[in-house]
N, C-alpha and C positions, 0 to 999 in steps of 0.2 A: 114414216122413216125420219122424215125429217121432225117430228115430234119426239120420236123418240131420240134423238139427238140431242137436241135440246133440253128433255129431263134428263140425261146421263149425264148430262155437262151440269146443271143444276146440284145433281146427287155426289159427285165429286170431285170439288175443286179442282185446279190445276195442278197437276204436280211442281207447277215451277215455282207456284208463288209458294208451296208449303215449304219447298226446301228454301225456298229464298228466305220465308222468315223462320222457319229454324237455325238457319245459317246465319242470319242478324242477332237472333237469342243467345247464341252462343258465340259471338265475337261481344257482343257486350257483355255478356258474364264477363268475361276470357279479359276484356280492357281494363275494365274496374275492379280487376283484383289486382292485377299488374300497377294498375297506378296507383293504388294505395298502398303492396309492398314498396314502391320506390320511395312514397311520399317518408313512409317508416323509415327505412334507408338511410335517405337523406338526413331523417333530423336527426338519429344517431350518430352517425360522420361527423357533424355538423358538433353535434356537443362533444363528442371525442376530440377534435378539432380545437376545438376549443382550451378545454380540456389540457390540451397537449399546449397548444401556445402557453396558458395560462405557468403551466411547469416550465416550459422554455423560458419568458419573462421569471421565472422567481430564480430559477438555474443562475440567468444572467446577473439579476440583483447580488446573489450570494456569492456570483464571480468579480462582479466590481467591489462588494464589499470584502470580499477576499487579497485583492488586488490594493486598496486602498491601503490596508492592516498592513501590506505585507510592505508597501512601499513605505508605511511611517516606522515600521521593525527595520528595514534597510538602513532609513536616515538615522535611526536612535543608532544603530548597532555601528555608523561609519563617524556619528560624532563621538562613541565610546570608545574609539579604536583611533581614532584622533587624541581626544584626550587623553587613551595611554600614550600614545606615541611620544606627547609633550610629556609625561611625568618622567618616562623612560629615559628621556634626552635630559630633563631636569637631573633625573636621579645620576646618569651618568655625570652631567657636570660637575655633578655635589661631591662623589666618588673621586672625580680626578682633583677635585677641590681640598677634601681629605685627603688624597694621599701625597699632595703639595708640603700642605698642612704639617702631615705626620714623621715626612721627610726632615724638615724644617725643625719641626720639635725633638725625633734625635739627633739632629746635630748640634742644638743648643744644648741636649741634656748632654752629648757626648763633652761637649766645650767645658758644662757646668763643670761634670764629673772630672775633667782634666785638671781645672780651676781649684774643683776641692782638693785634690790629690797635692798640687801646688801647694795650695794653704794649709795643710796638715804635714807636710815635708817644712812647711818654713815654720810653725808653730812648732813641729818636732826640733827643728835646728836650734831656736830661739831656746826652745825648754832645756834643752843641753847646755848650750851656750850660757843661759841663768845658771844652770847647776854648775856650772863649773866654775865663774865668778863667786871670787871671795868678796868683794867690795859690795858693801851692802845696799842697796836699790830696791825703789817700791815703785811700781807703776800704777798708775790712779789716773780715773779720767776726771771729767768735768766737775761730777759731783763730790769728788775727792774720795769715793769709794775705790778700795783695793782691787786693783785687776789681778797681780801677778806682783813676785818679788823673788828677788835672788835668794842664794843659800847664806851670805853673809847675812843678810838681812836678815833671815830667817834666825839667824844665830843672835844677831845683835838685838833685836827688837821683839825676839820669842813669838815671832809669826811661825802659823800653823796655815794646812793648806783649809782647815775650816774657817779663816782669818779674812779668807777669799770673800769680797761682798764690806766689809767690816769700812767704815769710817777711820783714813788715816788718822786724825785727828785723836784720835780716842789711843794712838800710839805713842803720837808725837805732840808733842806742846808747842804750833806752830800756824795755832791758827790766823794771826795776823802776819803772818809770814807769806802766806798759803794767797792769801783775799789779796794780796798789795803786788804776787809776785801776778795773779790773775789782773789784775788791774793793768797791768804793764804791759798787754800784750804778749806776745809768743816770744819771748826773751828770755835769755838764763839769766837768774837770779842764784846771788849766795843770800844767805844768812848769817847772823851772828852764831858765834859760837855758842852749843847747846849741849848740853850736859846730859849723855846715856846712861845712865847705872855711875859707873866713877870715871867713867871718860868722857873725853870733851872732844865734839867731833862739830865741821862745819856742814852744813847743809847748802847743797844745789838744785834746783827745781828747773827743771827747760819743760815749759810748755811745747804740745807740737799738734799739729792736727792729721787723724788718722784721716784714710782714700775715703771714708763715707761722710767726709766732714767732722767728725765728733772730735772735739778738743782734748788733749789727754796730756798727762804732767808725767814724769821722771825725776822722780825724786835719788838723790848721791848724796851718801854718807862721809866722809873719810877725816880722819882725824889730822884734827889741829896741829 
């Protein structure tokens, strides 16, 4: 009995120890699969992770350089808007400047135009006044060219109004008459008696100086 115990125990292991090391077999499969999905796992995360920082850092680069751009657009765009501001204010000035200006200029031109109206009423009165004087008169400035002459004159001395511009001289035989009364300053002078056609008439010349300065003579006929 006791023999055969002892082959029975020989002939079949223990049941504990076979479960116990089937039960280790399969907790070590069971480990080392487990730890090499995680190991997998992990270094995927890991580069994704990455990965993703990598995008975050370049996001951020092209938000600073984004930010940079936009604050040198800001400063160009507020010295642009400055500089109009000053042309705007320029231009206003200029505007209030002209219309000072243009203020100014018609009231000179109104003054001119008053001025001319004046001098064409006095050179209308004057041109009458000639026409209606018989006494014969040549008016001549400086260079002894004919300005203007009465109607006697006109008569006596066969002046025409094309005669206008014409060298008294070339009418009157006078010219040392003429040089000596200029020589004398702005004074009336006569003449000797001088012979028109068949009359004998004396001659008076009163230098005078017109408003612009220019020197101008008045020449009077009238008989001896």
């Amino acid at each position: 009995m006791s023999g055969a115990s002892k082959n029975s125990c020989c002939l079949f292991p223990p049941v504990r120890h076979i479960i116990s090391s089937e039960h280790y077999g399969v907790d070590a499969r069971g480990v080392t699969g487990v730890s090499m999905d995680s190991r997998s796992n992990s270094g995927e995360e890991r580069v994704a992770n990455e990965s993703l920082r990598e995008e975050l850092r370049q996001l951020s680069r092209e938000l600073d350089s984004a930010r940079e751009k936009l604050r040198l657009a800001t400063g160009e765009q507020l010295e642009n808007a400055r500089a109009l501001r000053d042309a705007v204010e320029h231009i206003d000035a200029t505007r209030n400047v002209l219309t000072s200006v243009n203020s100014e200029l018609r009231d000179t031109r109104k003054r001119l135009v008053d001025a001319n109206q004046e001098l064409r009423n006095a050179n209308l009165d004057l041109a009458v006044i000639l026409g209606c004087i018989d006494v014969p008169i040549v008016l001549v400035g400086r260079d002894l060219l004919i300005r203007s002459f009465t109607e006697g004159a006109s008569k006596l001395l066969h002046l025409e109004a094309s005669d206008t511009g014409r060298s008294v001289l070339e009418v009157l035989n006078i010219r040392e008459f003429v040089r000596s009364a200029a020589e004398g300053g702005l004074q009336t002078r006569e003449a000797p008696v001088i012979a028109v056609g068949e009359n004998r008439y004396v001659l008076r010349i009163q230098w005078y100086k017109a408003e612009n300065g220019e020197e101008r003579a008045l020449l009077l006929l009238h008989e001896a």
